[in-house]
Backbone as CSV, one residue per row, in Angstrom:
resi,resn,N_x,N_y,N_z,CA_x,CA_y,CA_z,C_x,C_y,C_z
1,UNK,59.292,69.820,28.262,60.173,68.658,28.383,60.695,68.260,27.009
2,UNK,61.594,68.523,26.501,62.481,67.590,25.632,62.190,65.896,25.743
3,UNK,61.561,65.712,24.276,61.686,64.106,23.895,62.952,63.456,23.629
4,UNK,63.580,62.573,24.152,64.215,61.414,24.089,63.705,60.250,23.095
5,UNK,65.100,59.646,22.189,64.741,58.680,21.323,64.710,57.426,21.736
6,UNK,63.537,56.714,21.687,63.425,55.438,22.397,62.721,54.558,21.234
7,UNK,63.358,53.051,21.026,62.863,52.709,19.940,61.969,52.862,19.142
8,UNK,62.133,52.635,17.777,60.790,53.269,17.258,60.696,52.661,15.706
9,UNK,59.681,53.222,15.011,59.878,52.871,13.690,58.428,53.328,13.239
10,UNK,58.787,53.890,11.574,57.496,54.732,10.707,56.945,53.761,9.858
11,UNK,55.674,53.299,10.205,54.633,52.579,9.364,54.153,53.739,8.312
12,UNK,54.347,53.649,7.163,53.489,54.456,6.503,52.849,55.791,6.830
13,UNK,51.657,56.203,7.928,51.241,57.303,8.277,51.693,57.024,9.957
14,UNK,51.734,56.023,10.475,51.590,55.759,12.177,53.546,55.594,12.044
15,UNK,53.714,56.247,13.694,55.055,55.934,14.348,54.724,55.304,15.124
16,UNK,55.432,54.164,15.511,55.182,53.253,16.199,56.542,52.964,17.695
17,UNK,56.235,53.348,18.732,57.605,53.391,19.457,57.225,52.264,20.850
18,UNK,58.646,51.794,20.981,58.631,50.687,22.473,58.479,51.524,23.399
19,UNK,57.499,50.911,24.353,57.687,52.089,25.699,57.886,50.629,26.387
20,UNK,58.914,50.787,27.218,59.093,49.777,28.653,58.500,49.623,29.739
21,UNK,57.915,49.039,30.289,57.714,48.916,31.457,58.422,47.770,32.580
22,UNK,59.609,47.925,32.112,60.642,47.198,33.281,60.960,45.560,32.773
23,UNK,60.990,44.785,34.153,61.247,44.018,33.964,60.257,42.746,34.988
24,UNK,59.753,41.447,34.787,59.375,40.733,35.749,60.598,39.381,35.835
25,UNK,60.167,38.595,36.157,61.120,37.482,36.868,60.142,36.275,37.049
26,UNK,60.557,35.400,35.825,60.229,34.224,35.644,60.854,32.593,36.035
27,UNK,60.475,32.133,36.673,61.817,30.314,36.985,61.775,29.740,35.625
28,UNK,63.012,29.268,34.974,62.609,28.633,33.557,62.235,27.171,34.195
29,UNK,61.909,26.933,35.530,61.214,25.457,35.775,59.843,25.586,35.229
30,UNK,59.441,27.457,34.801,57.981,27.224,34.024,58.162,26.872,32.454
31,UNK,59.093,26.435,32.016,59.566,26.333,30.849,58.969,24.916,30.478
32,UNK,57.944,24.380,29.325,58.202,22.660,28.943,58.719,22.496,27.982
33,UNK,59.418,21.435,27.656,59.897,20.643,26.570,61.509,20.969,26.466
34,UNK,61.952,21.841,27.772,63.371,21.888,27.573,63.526,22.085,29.037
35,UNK,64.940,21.682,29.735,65.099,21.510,31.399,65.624,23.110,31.456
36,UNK,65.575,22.690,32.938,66.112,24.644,33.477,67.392,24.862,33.150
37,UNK,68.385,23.436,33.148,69.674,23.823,32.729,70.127,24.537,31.523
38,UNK,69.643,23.883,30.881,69.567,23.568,28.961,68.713,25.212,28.664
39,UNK,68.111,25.409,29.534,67.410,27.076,28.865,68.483,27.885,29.862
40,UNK,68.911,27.586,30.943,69.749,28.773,31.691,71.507,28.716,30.706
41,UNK,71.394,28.125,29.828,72.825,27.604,29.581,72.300,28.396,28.063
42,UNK,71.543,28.224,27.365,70.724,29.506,26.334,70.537,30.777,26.362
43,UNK,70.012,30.699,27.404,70.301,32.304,28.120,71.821,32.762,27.989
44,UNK,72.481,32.439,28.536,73.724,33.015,29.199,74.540,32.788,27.699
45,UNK,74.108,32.041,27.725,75.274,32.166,25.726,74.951,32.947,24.779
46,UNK,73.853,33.497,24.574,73.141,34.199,24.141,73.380,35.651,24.681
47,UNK,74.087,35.821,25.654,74.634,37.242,26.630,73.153,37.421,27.541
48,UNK,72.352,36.958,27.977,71.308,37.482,29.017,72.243,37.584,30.286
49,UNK,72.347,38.161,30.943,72.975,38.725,32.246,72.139,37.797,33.511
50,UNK,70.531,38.070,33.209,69.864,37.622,34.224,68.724,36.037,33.588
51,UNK,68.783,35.345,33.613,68.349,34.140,32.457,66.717,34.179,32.906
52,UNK,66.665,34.378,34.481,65.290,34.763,34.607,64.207,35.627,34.212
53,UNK,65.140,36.571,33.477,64.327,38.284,33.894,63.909,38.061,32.541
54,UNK,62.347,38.674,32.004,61.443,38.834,31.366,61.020,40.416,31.059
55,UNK,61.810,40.681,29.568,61.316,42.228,29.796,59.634,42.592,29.144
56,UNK,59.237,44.071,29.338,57.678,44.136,29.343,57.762,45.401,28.284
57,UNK,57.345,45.396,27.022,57.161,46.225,26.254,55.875,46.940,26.268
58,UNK,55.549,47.649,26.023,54.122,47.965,25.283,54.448,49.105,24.324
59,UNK,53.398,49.383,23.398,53.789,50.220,22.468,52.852,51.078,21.445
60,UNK,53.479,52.437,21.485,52.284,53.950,21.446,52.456,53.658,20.328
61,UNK,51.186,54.124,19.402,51.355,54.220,18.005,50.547,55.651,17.538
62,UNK,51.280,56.417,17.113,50.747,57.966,16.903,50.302,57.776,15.679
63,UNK,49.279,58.580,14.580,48.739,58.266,13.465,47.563,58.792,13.134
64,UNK,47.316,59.249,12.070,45.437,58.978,11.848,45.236,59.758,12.278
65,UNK,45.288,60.732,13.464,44.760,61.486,14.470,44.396,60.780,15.871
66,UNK,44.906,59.718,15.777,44.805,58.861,17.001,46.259,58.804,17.884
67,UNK,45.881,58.603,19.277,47.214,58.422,19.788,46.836,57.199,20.628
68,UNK,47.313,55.947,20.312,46.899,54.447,21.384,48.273,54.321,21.493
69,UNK,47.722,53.274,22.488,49.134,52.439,23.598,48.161,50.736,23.628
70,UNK,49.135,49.947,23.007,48.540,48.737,23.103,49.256,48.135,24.277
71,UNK,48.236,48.009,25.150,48.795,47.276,26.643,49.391,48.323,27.144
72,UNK,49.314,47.841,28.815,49.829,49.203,29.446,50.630,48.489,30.251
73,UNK,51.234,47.550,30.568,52.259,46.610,30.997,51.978,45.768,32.353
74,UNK,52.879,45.748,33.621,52.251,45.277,34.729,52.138,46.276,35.768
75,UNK,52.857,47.611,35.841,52.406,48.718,36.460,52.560,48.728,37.973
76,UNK,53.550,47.825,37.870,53.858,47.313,39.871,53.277,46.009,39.970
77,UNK,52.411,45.676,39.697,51.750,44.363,39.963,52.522,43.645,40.668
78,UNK,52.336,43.145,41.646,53.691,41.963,42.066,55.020,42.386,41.793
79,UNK,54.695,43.750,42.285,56.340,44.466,41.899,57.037,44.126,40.596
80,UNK,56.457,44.051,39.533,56.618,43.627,38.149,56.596,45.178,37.691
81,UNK,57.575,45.309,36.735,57.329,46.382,35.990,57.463,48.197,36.354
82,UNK,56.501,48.602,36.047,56.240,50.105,36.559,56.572,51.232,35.861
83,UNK,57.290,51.360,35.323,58.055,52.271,34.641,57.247,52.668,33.293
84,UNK,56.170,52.129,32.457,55.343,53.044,31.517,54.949,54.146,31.711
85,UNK,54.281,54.967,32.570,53.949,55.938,32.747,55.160,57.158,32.602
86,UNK,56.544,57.176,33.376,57.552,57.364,32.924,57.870,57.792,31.733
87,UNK,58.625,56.298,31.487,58.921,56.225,29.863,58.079,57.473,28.904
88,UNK,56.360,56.774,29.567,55.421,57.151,28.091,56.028,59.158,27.997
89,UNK,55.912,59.915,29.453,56.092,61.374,29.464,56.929,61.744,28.550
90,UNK,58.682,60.632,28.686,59.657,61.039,27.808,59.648,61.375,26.471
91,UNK,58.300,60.940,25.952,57.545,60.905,24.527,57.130,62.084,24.144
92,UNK,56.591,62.929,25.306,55.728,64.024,24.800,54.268,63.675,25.883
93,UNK,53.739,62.384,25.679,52.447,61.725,25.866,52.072,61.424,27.508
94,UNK,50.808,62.151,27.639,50.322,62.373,29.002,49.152,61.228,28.885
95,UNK,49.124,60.513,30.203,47.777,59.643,29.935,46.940,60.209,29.385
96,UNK,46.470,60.948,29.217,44.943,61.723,28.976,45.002,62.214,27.325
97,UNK,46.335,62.161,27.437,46.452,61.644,25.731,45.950,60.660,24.966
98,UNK,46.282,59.358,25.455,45.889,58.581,25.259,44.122,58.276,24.802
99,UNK,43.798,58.139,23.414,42.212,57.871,22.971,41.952,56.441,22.838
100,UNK,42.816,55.279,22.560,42.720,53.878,22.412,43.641,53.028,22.974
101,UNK,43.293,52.330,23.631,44.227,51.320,24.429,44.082,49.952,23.245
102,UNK,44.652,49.217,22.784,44.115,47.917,21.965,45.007,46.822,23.018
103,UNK,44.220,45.925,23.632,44.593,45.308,24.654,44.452,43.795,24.017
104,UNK,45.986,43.102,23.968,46.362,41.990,23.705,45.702,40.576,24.463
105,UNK,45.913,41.306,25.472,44.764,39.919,26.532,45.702,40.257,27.838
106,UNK,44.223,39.319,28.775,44.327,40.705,29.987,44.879,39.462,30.962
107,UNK,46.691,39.232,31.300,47.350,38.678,32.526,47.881,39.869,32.865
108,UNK,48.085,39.807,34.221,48.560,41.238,34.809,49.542,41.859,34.371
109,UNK,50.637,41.289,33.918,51.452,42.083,33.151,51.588,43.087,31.722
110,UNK,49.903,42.485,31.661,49.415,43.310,30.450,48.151,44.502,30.915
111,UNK,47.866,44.264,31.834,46.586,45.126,32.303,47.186,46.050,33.352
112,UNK,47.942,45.679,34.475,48.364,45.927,35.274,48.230,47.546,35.492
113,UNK,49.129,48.175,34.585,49.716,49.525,34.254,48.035,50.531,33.760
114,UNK,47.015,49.550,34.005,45.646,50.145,33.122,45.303,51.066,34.518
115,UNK,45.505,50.645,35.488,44.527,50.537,37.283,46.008,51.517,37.709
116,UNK,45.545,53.063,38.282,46.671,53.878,39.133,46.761,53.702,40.341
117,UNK,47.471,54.283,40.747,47.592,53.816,42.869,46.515,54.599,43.116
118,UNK,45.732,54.920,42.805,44.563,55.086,43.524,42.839,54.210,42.953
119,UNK,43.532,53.395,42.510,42.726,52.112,42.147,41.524,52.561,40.842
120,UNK,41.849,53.722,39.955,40.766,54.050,38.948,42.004,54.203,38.084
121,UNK,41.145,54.244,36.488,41.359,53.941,35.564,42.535,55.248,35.205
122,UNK,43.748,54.725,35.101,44.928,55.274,34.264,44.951,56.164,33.025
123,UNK,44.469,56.093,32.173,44.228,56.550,30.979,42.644,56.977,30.778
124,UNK,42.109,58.300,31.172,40.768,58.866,31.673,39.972,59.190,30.459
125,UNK,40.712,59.121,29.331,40.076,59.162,27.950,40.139,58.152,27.193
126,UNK,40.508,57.057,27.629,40.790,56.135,26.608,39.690,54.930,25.991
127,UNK,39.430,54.851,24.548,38.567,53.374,24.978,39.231,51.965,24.666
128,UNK,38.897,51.170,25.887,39.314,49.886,26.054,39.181,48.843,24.777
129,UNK,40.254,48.387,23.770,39.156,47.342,23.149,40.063,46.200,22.991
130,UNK,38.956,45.006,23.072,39.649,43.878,23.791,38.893,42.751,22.936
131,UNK,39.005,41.541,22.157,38.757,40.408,22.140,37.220,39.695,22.677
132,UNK,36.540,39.773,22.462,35.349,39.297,23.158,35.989,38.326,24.180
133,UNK,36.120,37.156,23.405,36.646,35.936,23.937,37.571,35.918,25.376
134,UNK,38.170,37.003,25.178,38.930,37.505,26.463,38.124,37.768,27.411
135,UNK,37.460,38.933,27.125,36.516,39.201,28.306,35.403,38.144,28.903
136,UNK,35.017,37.355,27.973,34.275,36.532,28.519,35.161,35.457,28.964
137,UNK,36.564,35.199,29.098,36.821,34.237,29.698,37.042,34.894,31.141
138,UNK,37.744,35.786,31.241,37.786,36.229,32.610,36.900,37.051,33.662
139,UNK,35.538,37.067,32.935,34.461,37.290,33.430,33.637,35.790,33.709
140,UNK,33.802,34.650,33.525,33.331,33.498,33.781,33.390,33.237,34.925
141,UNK,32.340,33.051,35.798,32.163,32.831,37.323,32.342,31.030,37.494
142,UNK,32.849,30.594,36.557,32.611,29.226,36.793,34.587,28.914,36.449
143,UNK,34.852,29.875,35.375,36.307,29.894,35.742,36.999,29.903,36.838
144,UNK,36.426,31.050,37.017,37.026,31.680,38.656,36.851,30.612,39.533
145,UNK,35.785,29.601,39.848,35.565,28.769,40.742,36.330,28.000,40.376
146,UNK,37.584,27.601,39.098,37.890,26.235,39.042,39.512,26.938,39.098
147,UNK,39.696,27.781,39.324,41.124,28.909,38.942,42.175,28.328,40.675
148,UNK,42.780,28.287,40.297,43.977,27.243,41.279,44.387,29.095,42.511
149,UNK,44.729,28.752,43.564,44.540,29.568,44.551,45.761,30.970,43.945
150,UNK,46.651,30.187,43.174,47.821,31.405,42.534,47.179,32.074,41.268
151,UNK,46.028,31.678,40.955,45.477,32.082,39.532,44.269,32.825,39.910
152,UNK,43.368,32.561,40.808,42.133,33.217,41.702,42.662,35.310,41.165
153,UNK,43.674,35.144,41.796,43.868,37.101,42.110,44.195,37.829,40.677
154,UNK,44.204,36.585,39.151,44.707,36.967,37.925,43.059,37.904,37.727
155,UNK,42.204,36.631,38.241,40.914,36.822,37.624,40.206,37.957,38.194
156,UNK,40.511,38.422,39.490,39.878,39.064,39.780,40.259,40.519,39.731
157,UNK,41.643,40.786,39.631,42.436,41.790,39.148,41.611,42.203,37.280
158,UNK,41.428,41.234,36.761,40.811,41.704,35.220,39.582,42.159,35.607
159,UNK,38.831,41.244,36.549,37.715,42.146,36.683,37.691,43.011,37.326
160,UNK,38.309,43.734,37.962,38.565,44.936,38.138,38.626,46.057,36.664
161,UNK,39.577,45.850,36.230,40.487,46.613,34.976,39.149,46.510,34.115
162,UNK,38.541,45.973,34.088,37.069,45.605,33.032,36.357,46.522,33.741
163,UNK,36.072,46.532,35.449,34.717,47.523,35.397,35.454,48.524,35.133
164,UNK,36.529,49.146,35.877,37.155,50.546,35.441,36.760,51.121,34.026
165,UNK,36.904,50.126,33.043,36.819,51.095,31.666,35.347,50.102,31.041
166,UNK,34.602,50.147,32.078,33.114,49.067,31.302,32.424,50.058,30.406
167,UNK,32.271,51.590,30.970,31.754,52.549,30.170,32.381,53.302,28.759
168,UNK,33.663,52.637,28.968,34.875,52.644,27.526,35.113,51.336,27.070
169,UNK,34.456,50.474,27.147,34.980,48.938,26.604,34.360,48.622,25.391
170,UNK,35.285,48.418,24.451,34.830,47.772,22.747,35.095,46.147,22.584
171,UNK,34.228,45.485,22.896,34.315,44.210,22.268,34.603,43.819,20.862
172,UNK,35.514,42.969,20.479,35.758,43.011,18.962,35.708,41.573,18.766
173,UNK,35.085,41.477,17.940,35.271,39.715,17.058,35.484,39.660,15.666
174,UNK,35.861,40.300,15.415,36.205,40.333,13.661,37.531,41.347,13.702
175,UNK,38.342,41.159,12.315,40.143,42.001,12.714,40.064,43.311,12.237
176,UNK,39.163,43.596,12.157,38.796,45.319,11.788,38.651,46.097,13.227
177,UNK,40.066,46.813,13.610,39.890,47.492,14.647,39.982,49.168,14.447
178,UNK,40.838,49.854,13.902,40.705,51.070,13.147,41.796,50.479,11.746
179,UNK,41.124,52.141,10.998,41.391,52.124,9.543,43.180,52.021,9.730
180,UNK,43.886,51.017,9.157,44.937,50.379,8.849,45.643,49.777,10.298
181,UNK,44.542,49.190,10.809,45.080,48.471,12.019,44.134,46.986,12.224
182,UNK,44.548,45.878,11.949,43.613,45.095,12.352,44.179,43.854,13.326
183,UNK,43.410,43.286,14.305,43.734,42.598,14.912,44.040,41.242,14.405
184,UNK,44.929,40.054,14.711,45.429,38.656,14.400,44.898,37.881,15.536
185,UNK,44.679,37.013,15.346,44.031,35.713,16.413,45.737,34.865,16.272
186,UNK,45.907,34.987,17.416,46.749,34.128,17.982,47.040,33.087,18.876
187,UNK,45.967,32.127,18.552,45.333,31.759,19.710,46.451,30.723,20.471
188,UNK,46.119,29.623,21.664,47.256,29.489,22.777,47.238,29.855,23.839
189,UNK,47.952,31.478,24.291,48.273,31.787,25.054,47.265,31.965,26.052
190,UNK,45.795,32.964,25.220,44.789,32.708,26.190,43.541,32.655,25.153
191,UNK,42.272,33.178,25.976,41.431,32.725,25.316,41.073,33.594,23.987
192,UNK,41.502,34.784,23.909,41.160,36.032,23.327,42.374,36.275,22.327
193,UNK,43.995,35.626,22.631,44.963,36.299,22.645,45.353,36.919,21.285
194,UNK,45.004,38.543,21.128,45.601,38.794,19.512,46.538,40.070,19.163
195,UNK,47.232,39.718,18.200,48.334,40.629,17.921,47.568,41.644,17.466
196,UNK,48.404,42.305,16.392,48.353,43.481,15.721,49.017,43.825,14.516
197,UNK,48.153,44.253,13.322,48.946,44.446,12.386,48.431,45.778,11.951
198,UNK,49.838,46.515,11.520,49.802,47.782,11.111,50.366,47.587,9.744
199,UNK,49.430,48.728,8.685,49.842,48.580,7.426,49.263,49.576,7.023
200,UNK,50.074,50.717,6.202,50.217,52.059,5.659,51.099,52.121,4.743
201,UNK,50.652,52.706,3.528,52.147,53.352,2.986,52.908,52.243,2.297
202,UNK,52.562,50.561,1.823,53.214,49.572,1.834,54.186,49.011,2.215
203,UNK,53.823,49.754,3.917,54.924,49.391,5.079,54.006,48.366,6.161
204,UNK,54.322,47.337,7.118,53.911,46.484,7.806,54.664,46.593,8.559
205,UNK,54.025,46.095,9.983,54.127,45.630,10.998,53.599,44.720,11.690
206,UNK,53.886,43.561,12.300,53.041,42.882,13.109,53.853,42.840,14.540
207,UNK,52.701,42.762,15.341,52.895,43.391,17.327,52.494,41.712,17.520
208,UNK,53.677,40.915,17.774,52.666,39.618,17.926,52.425,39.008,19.632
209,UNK,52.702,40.202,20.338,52.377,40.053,21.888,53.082,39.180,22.130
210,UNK,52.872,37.951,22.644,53.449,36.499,24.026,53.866,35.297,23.282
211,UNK,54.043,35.617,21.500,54.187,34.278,20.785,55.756,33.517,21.855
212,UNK,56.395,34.787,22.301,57.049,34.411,22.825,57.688,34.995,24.679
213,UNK,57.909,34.569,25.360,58.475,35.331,26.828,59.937,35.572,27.053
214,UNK,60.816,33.874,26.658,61.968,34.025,26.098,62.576,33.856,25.192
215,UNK,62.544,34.932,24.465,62.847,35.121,22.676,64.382,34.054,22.474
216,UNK,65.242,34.082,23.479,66.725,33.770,23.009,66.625,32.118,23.025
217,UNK,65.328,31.519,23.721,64.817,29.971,23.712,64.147,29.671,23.089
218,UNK,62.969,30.284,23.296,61.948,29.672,22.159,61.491,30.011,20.854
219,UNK,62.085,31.029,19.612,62.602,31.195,18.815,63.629,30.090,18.117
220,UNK,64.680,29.996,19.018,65.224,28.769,17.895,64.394,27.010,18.329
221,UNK,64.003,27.330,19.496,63.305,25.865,19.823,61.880,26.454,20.257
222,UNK,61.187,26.584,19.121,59.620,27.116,19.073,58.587,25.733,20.144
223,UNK,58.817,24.323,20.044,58.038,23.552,20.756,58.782,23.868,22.198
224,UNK,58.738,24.701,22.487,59.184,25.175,24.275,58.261,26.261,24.448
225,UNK,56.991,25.792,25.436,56.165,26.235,25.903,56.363,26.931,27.509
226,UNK,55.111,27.603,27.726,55.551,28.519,28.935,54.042,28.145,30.157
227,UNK,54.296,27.760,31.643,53.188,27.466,32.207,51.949,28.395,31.858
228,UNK,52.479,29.445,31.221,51.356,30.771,31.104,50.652,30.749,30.440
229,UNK,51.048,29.630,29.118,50.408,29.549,27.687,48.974,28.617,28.188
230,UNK,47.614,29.032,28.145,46.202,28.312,28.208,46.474,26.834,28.307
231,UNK,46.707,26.855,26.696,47.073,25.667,25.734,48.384,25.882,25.374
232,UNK,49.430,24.407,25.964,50.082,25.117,25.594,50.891,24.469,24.130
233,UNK,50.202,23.274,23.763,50.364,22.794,22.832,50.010,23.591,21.714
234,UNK,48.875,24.164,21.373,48.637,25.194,20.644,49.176,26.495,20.713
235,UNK,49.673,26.976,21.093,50.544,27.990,21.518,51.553,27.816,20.528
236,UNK,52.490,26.354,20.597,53.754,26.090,20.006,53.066,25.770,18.407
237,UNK,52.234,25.224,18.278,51.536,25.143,17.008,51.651,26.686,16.599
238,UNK,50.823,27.397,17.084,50.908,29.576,16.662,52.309,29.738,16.136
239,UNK,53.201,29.555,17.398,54.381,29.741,17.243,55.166,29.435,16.071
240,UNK,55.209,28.499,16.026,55.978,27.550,14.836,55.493,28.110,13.639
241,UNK,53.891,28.116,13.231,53.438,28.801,11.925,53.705,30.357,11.854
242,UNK,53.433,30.613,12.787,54.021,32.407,13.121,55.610,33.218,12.084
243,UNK,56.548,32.075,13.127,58.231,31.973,12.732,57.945,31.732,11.719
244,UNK,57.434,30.751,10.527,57.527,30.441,9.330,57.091,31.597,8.287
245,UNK,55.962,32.015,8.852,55.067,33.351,7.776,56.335,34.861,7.986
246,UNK,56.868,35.221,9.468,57.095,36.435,9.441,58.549,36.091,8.865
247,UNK,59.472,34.729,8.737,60.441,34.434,8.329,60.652,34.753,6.609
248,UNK,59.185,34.025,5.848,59.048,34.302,4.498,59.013,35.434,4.278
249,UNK,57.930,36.220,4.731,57.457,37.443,4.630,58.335,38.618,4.936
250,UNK,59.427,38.408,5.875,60.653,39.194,6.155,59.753,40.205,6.621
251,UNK,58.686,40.219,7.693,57.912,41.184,8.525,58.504,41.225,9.475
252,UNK,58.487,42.595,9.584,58.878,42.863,11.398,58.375,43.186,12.020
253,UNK,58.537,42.711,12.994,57.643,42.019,14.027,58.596,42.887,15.457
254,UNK,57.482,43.110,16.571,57.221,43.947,17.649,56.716,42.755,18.758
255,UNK,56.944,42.904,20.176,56.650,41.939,20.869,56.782,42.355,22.358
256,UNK,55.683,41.884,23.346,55.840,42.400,24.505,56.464,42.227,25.500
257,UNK,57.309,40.609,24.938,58.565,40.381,25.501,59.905,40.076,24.547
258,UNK,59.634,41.049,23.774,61.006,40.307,23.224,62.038,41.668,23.114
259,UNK,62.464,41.626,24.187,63.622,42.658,24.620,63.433,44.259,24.169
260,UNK,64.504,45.337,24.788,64.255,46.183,25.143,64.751,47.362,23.367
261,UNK,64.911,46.644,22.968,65.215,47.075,21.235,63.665,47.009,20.729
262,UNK,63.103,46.347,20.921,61.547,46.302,21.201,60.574,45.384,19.620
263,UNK,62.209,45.767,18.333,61.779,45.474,16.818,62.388,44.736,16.518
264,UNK,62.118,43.474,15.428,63.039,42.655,15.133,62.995,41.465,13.793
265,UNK,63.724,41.173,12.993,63.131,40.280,12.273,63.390,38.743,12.238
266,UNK,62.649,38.080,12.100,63.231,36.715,12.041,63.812,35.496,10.532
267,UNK,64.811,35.360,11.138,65.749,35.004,9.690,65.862,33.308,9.968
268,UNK,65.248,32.432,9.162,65.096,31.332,8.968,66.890,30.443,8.145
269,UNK,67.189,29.567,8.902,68.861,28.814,8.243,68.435,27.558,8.253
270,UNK,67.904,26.549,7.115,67.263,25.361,7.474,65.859,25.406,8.192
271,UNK,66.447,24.284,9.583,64.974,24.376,10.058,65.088,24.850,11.680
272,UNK,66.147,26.012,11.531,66.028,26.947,12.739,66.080,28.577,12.390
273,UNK,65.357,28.790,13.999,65.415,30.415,13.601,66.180,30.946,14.415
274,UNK,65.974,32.511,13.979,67.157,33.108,14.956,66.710,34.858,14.804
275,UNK,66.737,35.463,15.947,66.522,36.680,16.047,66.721,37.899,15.586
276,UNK,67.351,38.687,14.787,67.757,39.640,14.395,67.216,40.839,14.536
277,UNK,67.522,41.708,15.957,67.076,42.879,16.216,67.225,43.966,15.305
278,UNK,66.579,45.044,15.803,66.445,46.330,14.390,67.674,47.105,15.600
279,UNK,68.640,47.779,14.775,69.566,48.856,15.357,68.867,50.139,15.367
């Protein structure tokens, strides 16, 4: 099979490329601190076609002698998504390729793509590594008992995706995950929730997962939170300090929703921001 060029970019020793996994479909009535009008009227000026639709990145990073995929997207879930497995072939890369999954935190649109239609683990070599904090939140039997009847099937879907790879699962609490990769606490979104930073070669990257869902809103109006965010006051706190560091720092930054270009930097004018994708 002939590889196809699909976003990408060279950290130092690691290539780092977007793989898609489609699209889900969000109401911006889950939107706070700004109305549905006022974000559908953002959207559409901004050129979004669909103001609802939420795209799903995840992304292989070859290197080292390692080949990972951080997050494996939503994989059908609620008819969300699907298309990683796909994509990933166009690469070269067969699940079984795959040696490290580094998993951002586990809502279905991030785990989803982990579990195949035949309900076992997707990636048959891979090891799982995940956030302590994560796993122990969605392993909490006292969560689950207090989890609202639309949130019940989040929890039990992770525990699933958890026993699947329990005999491959790396708990991590400190940002040392492999040699020139370490994890960021981002906390907010959930209990575990952390990016990724790649650094080789005195090249960087940071993968900052869910700082944001709709980049073309909450980017220039960072206190616009999402029902999804834990906390979601803290979330916009992440956020806001986030935009400020990768703004100074002129880092570029990778994201699991922030569109299908997949790379991007953020350019500070006063006291707003604004997106600037990589061509």
């Amino acid at each position: 099979m002939n590889e196809i060029t699909l976003p990408g970019h060279q950290i130092g020793d690691f290539t780092i490329t977007a793989i898609s996994d489609g699209y889900l479909s969000a109401s911006l009535d889950l939107l706070s601190n700004i109305n549905s009008i006022s974000a559908s009227e953002l959207q559409k000026n901004a050129g979004a076609h669909d103001p609802s639709s939420i795209h799903i990145n995840c992304y292989l990073i070859r290197g080292r002698g390692h080949t990972i995929l951080i997050d494996a997207g939503a994989g059908g879930f609620k008819q969300w998504g699907g298309t990683l497995q796909a994509n990933l072939a166009l690469t070269g890369v067969q699940p079984s390729d795959i040696d490290t999954i580094l998993l951002t935190h586990a809502h279905p649109d991030h785990i989803g793509g982990l579990i195949n239609s035949l309900g076992e683990a997707a990636f048959p070599n891979a090891e799982l590594v995940v956030h302590q904090n994560e796993v122990a939140f969605w392993q909490d039997a006292g969560n689950l008992s207090r989890a609202s009847a639309q949130t019940r099937g989040n929890f039990l879907f992770a525990e699933t995706v958890f026993d699947k790879y329990r005999k491959r699962l790396r708990r991590f609490t400190n940002n040392d995950i492999l040699p020139g990769i370490s994890a960021v606490p981002l906390p907010g979104h959930t209990a575990g929730h952390s990016g990724y930073r790649i650094e080789s070669r005195d090249s960087s990257l940071l993968i900052w997962v869910d700082i944001v869902h709709f980049p073309l809103i909450q980017i220039p109006h960072p206190a616009v939170s999402i029902a999804f965010d834990q906390d979601p006051i803290l979330a916009a706190d992440t956020r806001s300090k986030l935009l400020d560091i990768v703004s100074s720092d002129k880092l570029l930054i990778a994201g699991m929703h922030l569109g299908e270009r997949g790379f991007a930097h953020i350019e500070r004018t006063g006291n707003t921001y604004n997106i600037c994708y990589e061509t």
